[in-house]
C-alpha positions as CSV (number, residue, x, y, z in Angstrom):
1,X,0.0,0.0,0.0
2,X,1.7,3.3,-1.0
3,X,1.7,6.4,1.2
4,X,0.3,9.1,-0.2
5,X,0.3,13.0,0.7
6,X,-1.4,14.0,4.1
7,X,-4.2,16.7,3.7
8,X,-3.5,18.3,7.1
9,X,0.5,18.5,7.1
10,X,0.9,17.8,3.7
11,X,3.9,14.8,4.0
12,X,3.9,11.8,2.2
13,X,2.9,9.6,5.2
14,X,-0.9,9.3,4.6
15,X,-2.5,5.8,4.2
16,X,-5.8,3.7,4.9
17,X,-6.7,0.2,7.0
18,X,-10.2,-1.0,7.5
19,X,-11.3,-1.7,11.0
20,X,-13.5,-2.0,13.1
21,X,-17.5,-3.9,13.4
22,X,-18.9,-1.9,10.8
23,X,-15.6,-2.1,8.2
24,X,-15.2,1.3,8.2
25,X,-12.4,2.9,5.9
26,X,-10.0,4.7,8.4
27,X,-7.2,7.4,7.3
28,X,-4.1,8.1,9.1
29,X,-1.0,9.8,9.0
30,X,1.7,8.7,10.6
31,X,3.6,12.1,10.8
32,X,1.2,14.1,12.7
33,X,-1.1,11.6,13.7
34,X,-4.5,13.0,11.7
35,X,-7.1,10.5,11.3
36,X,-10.3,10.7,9.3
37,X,-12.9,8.6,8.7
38,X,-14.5,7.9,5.1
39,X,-17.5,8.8,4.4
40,X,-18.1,7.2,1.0
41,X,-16.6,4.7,-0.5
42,X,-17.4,5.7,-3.8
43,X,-15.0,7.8,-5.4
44,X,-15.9,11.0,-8.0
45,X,-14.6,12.7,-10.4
46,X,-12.1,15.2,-9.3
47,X,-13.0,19.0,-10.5
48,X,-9.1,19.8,-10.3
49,X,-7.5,17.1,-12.1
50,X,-10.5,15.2,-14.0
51,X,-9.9,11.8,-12.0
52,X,-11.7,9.1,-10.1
53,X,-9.9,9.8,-7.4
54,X,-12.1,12.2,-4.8
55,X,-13.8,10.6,-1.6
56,X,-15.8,11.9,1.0
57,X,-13.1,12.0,4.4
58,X,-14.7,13.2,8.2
59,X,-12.3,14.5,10.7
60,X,-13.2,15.2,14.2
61,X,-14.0,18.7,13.0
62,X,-15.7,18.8,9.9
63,X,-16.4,16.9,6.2
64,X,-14.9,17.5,3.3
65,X,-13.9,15.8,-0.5
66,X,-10.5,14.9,-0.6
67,X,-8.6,13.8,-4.0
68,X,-5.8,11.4,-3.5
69,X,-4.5,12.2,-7.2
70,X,-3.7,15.5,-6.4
71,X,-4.1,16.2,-2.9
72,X,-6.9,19.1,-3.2
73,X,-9.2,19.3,-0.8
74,X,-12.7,21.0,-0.7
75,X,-15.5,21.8,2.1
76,X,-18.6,20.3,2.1
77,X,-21.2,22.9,1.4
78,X,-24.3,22.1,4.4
79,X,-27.9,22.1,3.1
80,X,-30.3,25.0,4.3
Protein backbone atom coordinates (compact mmCIF):
# COMPACT_ATOMS: atom_id res chain seq x y z
CA UNK A 1 0.00 0.00 0.00
CA UNK A 2 1.69 3.27 -0.95
CA UNK A 3 1.68 6.44 1.17
CA UNK A 4 0.33 9.11 -0.22
CA UNK A 5 0.33 13.00 0.69
CA UNK A 6 -1.44 14.00 4.09
CA UNK A 7 -4.24 16.73 3.71
CA UNK A 8 -3.48 18.31 7.06
CA UNK A 9 0.52 18.45 7.11
CA UNK A 10 0.93 17.78 3.67
CA UNK A 11 3.92 14.82 4.04
CA UNK A 12 3.92 11.82 2.20
CA UNK A 13 2.88 9.56 5.21
CA UNK A 14 -0.93 9.30 4.63
CA UNK A 15 -2.53 5.79 4.18
CA UNK A 16 -5.83 3.73 4.94
CA UNK A 17 -6.70 0.25 6.96
CA UNK A 18 -10.25 -1.04 7.47
CA UNK A 19 -11.32 -1.72 11.00
CA UNK A 20 -13.54 -2.04 13.07
CA UNK A 21 -17.49 -3.93 13.41
CA UNK A 22 -18.94 -1.85 10.85
CA UNK A 23 -15.57 -2.12 8.24
CA UNK A 24 -15.25 1.26 8.22
CA UNK A 25 -12.36 2.94 5.87
CA UNK A 26 -10.03 4.68 8.38
CA UNK A 27 -7.22 7.36 7.33
CA UNK A 28 -4.11 8.06 9.11
CA UNK A 29 -1.01 9.85 9.00
CA UNK A 30 1.73 8.70 10.63
CA UNK A 31 3.56 12.06 10.81
CA UNK A 32 1.21 14.08 12.66
CA UNK A 33 -1.10 11.61 13.70
CA UNK A 34 -4.54 13.02 11.66
CA UNK A 35 -7.10 10.52 11.27
CA UNK A 36 -10.27 10.75 9.35
CA UNK A 37 -12.86 8.59 8.65
CA UNK A 38 -14.47 7.89 5.08
CA UNK A 39 -17.46 8.85 4.45
CA UNK A 40 -18.14 7.16 1.04
CA UNK A 41 -16.63 4.69 -0.55
CA UNK A 42 -17.44 5.71 -3.84
CA UNK A 43 -14.98 7.78 -5.38
CA UNK A 44 -15.95 11.03 -7.99
CA UNK A 45 -14.58 12.69 -10.39
CA UNK A 46 -12.13 15.18 -9.32
CA UNK A 47 -12.99 19.05 -10.50
CA UNK A 48 -9.10 19.76 -10.28
CA UNK A 49 -7.55 17.10 -12.06
CA UNK A 50 -10.48 15.19 -14.00
CA UNK A 51 -9.89 11.79 -12.00
CA UNK A 52 -11.70 9.15 -10.12
CA UNK A 53 -9.87 9.81 -7.38
CA UNK A 54 -12.13 12.19 -4.83
CA UNK A 55 -13.76 10.55 -1.60
CA UNK A 56 -15.79 11.88 1.01
CA UNK A 57 -13.14 11.96 4.43
CA UNK A 58 -14.66 13.20 8.19
CA UNK A 59 -12.29 14.48 10.74
CA UNK A 60 -13.21 15.21 14.22
CA UNK A 61 -13.99 18.65 12.95
CA UNK A 62 -15.66 18.79 9.86
CA UNK A 63 -16.41 16.92 6.23
CA UNK A 64 -14.85 17.48 3.28
CA UNK A 65 -13.88 15.78 -0.54
CA UNK A 66 -10.45 14.89 -0.56
CA UNK A 67 -8.61 13.79 -4.04
CA UNK A 68 -5.85 11.42 -3.52
CA UNK A 69 -4.46 12.15 -7.22
CA UNK A 70 -3.74 15.47 -6.35
CA UNK A 71 -4.06 16.22 -2.87
CA UNK A 72 -6.89 19.10 -3.19
CA UNK A 73 -9.19 19.28 -0.76
CA UNK A 74 -12.66 20.97 -0.70
CA UNK A 75 -15.52 21.81 2.15
CA UNK A 76 -18.58 20.31 2.11
CA UNK A 77 -21.23 22.92 1.41
CA UNK A 78 -24.29 22.13 4.38
CA UNK A 79 -27.90 22.14 3.08
CA UNK A 80 -30.32 25.03 4.34
Amino acid sequence: MALLICPKCKEQSFTWFVGGKAGLTTWSCFDCDYEAKEVESNNSACENCGEISKIKLKDKEKEYWWCFNCNTTSDIKKQP
